[in-house]
C-alpha positions as CSV (number, residue, x, y, z in Angstrom):
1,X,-19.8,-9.5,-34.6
2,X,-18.9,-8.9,-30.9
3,X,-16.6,-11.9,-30.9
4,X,-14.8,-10.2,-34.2
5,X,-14.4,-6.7,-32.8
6,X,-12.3,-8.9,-29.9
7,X,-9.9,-10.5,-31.9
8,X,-8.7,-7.7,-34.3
9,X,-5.7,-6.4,-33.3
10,X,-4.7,-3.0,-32.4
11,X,-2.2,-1.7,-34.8
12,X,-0.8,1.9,-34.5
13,X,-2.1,3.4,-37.3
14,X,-5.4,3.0,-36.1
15,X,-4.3,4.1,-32.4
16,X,-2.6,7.2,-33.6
17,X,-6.1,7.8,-35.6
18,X,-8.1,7.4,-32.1
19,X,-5.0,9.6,-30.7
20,X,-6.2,12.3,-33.4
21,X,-9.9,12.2,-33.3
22,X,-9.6,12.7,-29.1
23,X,-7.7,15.9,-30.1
24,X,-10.2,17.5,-32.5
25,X,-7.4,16.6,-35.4
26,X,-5.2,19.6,-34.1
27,X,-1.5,19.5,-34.3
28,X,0.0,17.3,-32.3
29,X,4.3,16.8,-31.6
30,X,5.6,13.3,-31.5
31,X,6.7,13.8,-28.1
32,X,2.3,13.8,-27.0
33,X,1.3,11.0,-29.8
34,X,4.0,8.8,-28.3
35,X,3.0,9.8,-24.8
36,X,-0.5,9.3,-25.0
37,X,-0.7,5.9,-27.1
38,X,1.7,4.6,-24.3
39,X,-1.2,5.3,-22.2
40,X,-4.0,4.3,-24.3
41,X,-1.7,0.8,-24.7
42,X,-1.7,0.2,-21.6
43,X,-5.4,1.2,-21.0
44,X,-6.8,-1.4,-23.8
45,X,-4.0,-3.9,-22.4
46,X,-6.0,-3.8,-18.8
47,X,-9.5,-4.0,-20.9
48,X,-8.0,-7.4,-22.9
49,X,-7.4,-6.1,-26.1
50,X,-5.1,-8.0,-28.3
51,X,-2.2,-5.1,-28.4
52,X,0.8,-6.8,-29.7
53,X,3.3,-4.4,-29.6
54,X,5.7,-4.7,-26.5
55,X,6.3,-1.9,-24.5
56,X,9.7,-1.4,-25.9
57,X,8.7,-1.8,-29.3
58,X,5.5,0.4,-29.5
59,X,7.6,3.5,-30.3
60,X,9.2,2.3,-33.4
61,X,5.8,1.7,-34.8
62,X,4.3,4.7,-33.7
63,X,6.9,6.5,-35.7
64,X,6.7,4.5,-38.7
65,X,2.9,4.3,-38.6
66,X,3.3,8.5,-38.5
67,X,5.8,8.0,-41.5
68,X,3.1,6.2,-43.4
69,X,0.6,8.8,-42.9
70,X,3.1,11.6,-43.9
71,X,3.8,8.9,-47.1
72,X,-0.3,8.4,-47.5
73,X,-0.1,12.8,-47.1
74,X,-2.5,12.4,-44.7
75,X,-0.7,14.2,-42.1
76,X,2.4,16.4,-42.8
77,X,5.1,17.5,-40.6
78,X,5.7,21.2,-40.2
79,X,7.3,23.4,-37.1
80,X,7.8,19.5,-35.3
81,X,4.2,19.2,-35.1
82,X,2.0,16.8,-37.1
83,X,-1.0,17.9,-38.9
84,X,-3.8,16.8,-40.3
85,X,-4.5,17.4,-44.3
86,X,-8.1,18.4,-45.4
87,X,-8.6,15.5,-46.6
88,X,-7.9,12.8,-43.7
89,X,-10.2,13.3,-41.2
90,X,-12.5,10.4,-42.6
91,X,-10.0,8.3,-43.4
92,X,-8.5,8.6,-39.6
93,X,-12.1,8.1,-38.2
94,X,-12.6,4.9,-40.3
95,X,-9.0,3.6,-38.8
96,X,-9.9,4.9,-35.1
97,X,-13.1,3.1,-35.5
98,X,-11.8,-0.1,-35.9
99,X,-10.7,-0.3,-32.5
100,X,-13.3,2.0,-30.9
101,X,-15.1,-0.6,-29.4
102,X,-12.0,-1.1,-26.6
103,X,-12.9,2.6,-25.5
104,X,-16.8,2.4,-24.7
């Protein structure tokens, strides 16, 4: 299972969920998620993890992976901060767990 949790990439979805649950699922602005997943990218990039997103591509996903959680209405987008609905928290723990494993 070790050899699995090595190979599966880390998409943004899941690294704006691991973004979330480090912040308690409290508002956050684009400005931080983007800020702090350029970070954590580089972090898992240093530990091996098989990031494929390019440094000048990251943001673009970010955004869109934010979009599909505003689409999903898992978060929504009020006062330029993204929340977190009631009923997402699991949901983003299951996605932030599937890259956890780069983090312990």
């Amino acid at each position: 299972m070790d050899s699995i949790s090595k190979v599966v990439p880390i998409l943004p979805v899941a690294l704006v969920s691991v973004i979330y649950q480090r912040h308690q699922f409290l508002p956050l602005s684009q400005t931080a998620i983007l800020a702090e997943a350029k970070e954590l990218m580089l972090e898992l990039k240093a530990k091996g993890a098989p990031v494929k997103l390019s440094e000048t591509a990251y943001e673009g996903a970010l955004i869109k992976a934010l979009d599909l959680l505003t689409g999903r209405k898992l978060v929504s987008l009020k006062n330029d901060q993204y929340q977190i609905t009631d009923k997402s928290v699991p949901i983003l723990k299951y996605y932030a767990n599937s890259i956890e494993q780069w983090f312990s």
